[in-house]
Structure formats: C-alpha cells, structure tokens
C-alpha positions in Angstrom: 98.1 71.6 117.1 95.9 73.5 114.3 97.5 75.9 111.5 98.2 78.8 114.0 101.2 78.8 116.0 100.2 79.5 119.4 102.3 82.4 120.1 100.3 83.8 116.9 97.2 83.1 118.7 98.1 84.8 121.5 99.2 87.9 118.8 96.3 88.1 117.0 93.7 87.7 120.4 95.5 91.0 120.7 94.9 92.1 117.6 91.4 91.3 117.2 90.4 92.3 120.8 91.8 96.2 119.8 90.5 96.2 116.3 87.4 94.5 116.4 84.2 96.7 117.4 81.0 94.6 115.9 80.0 91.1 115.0 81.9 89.6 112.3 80.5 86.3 110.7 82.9 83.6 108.6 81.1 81.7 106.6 82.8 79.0 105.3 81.6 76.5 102.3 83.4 72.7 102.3 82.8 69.5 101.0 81.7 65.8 102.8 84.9 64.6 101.3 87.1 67.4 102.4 89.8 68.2 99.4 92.8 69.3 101.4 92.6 72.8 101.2 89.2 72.5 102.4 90.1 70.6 105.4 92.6 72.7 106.3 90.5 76.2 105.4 87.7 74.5 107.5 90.9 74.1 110.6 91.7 77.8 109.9 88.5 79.3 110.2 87.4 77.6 113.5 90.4 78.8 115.7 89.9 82.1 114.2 86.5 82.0 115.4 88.1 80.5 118.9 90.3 83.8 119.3 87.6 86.3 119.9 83.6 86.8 120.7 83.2 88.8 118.0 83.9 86.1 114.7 81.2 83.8 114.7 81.7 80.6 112.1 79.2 79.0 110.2 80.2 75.7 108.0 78.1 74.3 105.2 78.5 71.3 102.8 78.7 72.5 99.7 77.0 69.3 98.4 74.5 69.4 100.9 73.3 72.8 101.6 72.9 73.6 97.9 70.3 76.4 99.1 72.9 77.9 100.8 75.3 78.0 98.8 73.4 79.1 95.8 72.1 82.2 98.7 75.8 83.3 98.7 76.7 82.3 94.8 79.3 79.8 95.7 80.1 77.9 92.8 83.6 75.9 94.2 85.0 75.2 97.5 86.7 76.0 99.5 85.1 79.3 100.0 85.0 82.1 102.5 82.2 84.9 102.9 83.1 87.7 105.4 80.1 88.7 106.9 79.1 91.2 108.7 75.3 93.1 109.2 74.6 92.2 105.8 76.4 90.3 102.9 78.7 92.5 101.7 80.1 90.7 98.5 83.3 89.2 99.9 84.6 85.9 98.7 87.5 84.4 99.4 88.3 81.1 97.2 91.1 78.8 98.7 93.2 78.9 101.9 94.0 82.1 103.1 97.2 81.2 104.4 100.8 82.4 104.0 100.9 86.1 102.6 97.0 85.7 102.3 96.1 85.4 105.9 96.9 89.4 106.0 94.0 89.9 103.0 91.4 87.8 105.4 92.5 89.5 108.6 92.1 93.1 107.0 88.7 91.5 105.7 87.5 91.1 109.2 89.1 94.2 110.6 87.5 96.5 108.1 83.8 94.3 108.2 83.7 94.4 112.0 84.3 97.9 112.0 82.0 98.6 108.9 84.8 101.2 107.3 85.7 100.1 104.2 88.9 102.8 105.0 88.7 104.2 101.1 88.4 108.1 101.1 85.8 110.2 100.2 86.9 110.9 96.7 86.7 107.1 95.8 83.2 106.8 97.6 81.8 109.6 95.8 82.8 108.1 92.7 81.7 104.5 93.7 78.2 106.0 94.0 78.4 106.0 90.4 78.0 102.4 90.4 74.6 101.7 89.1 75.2 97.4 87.5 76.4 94.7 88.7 80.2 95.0 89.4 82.4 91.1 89.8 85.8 91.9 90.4 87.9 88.8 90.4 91.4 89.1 92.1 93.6 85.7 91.6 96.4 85.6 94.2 98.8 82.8 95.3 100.0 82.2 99.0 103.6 82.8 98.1 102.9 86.3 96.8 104.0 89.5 99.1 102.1 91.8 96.9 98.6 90.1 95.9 97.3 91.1 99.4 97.1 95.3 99.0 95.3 94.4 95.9 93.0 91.9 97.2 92.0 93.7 100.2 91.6 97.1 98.4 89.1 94.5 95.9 87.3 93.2 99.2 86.9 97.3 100.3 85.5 98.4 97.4 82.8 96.1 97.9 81.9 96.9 101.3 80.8 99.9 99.5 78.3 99.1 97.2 75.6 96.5 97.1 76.9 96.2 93.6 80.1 94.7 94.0 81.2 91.6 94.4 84.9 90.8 95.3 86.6 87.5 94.8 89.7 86.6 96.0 90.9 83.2 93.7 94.0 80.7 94.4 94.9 80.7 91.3 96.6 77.5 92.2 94.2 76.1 93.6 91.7 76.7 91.1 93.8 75.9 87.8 90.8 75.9 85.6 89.4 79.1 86.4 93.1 80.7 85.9 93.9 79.6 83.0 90.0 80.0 81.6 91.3 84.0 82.3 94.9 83.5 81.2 96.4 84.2 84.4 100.5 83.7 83.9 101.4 86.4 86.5 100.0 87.9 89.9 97.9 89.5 91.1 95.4 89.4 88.7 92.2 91.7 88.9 89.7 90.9 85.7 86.3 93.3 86.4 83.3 91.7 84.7 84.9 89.5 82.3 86.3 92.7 80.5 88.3 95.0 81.6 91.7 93.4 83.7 95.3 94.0 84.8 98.3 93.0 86.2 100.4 94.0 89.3 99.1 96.4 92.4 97.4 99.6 91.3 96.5 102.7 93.8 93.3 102.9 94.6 92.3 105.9 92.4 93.1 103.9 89.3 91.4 100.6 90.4 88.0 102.7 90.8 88.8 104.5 87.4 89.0 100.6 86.1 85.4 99.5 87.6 84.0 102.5 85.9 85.7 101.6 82.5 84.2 98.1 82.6 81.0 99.4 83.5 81.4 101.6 80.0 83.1 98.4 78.0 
C-alpha cells in the first residue's frame, strides 16, 4: 500500500509536475538491517521518486558504502541529501513524515527550481559568509511549527557552499538531542554555539549565522 495515500499521490503528481523545473536527486543513506525508520524512510523516498521524472533516488548502505557516506558526511541513518546540480548541504535525519513531509517537499521544490526564495537583502548578507556554517535544526513529526524553520535552514544553504543544513528527529536521534539539550522545538544550534528556540523571521536567523561566525 506504501506510506502515501493514493489520493495524495495523485495530489502531489500534481504538485510536483507544476512546481518542478530541473532534476532533483534524493539520496537516501539506510542500513542492511533496516531500523524502522529506515525502512519506512527508504518506502517514502521510492514512491516519491515514482510520482515524477524529475526526482531520481539513489539508496546506499550505510555500512557498506562507507565512501559514500563519508562523500556526503553522513554520520547516522536514516538520512536524506536533496540533491540537485551540486550538493547543496541539505540533510535531512529521520523520517520526514507527518508535519515534516512539508520541510522535504519545499526541499525539492526550491532545489529543482535552484531558488532558494530568500530576498536579496538576506543574500547580500549571506555573501558575508566566508567559514564553515552547520546549522542544526531538531524537529519532531508532531510539530506544526518546526517546518518554516527547517526549510528556511535547508534555503539558507542553497545559498552558500558554506552551509550545511540539518534537519534532526530529535526523537529519533535521542543522543544527539539531549548531547544539545533539546527540551523544546524547534531547535536551531549554528556551529555548536550560537542556538535558539521557537521560529524566527528570516532576517534574524541570518543575523544569528553571522553572530556564530563572530562567537
């Protein structure tokens, strides 16, 4: 039956057929013995890839194609990378399912067209950027709001070779949440140094990448 209803498929065939313009590649890291989010993530990716010409999938073993993974800096599964003419720095940690199937979707929207969507004020200032940038962004499924942030995170790195954007399950990846005491959502942490809580415009999130950049 797969994780999409089929009047959903039919919805977002739609969707993607309108919005898409260029090749968009999901590549997506599992495991031999599939956990199952990884099983399911692995489900949810294929029939994407199934609704349109334009969303090719790719599926390594994280155990197994070690040089790939390491390529792409995946260091736990599952994983996503949205892909599009080049690695742009998106990650996507867990299943993106419930509210988070919205932060994937605008992922591939805004990768396929290559328009990150921020304005010109923000670019400018993104051009700033001159060190590494990892913006981590820990979401759960059941959360209404952790998508604006998440996909804003994902946008700003289509911007810059710089920046890397994670998007983390926090419950899915208990370890790594409570490592950077994560007791509310969403939570954005930029290099380790500079974070917050709750969804911020975009003017003060780039305002934030250049404060950790200073920190």
């Amino acid at each position: 039956m797969g994780l999409i209803p089929e009047e959903q498929k039919q919805h977002l065939k739609a969707e993607f057929n309108e919005k898409l313009t260029n090749k968009v590649k999901l590549v997506m890291f599992t495991q031999e013995n599939e956990c199952p989010l990884c099983k399911e993530t692995r489900e949810l990716v294929e029939e994407l890839g199934g609704l349109s010409d334009k969303i090719e999938v790719s599926v390594y073993d994280f155990g197994k194609d070690t040089e790939q993974a390491a390529v792409f800096g995946i260091d736990k599964v599952p994983a996503i990378v949205v892909w599009g003419e080049k690695d742009y720095g998106i990650r996507y940690y867990g299943l993106p399912f419930g509210y988070e199937f919205q932060t994937l979707f605008e992922s591939l929207v805004n990768v396929s067209r290559r328009d990150s969507g921020l304005s010109e004020d923000t670019k400018a200032k993104i051009k700033a950027v001159d060190k590494p940038v990892h913006i981590q962004v820990f979401v759960t499924l059941t959360c209404p709001y952790c998508p604006i942030i998440a996909s804003l995170a994902h946008r700003f790195a289509m911007e810059s070779d710089l920046i890397t954007a994670e998007v983390v399950d926090a419950n899915e990846f208990p370890q790594v949440a409570t490592r950077f005491n994560v007791f509310g959502v969403p939570k954005t942490v930029i290099n380790e140094k500079v974070e917050f809580i709750s969804v911020i415009p975009e003017n003060v999130f780039i305002e934030h990448i250049l404060a950790a950049l200073k920190t």
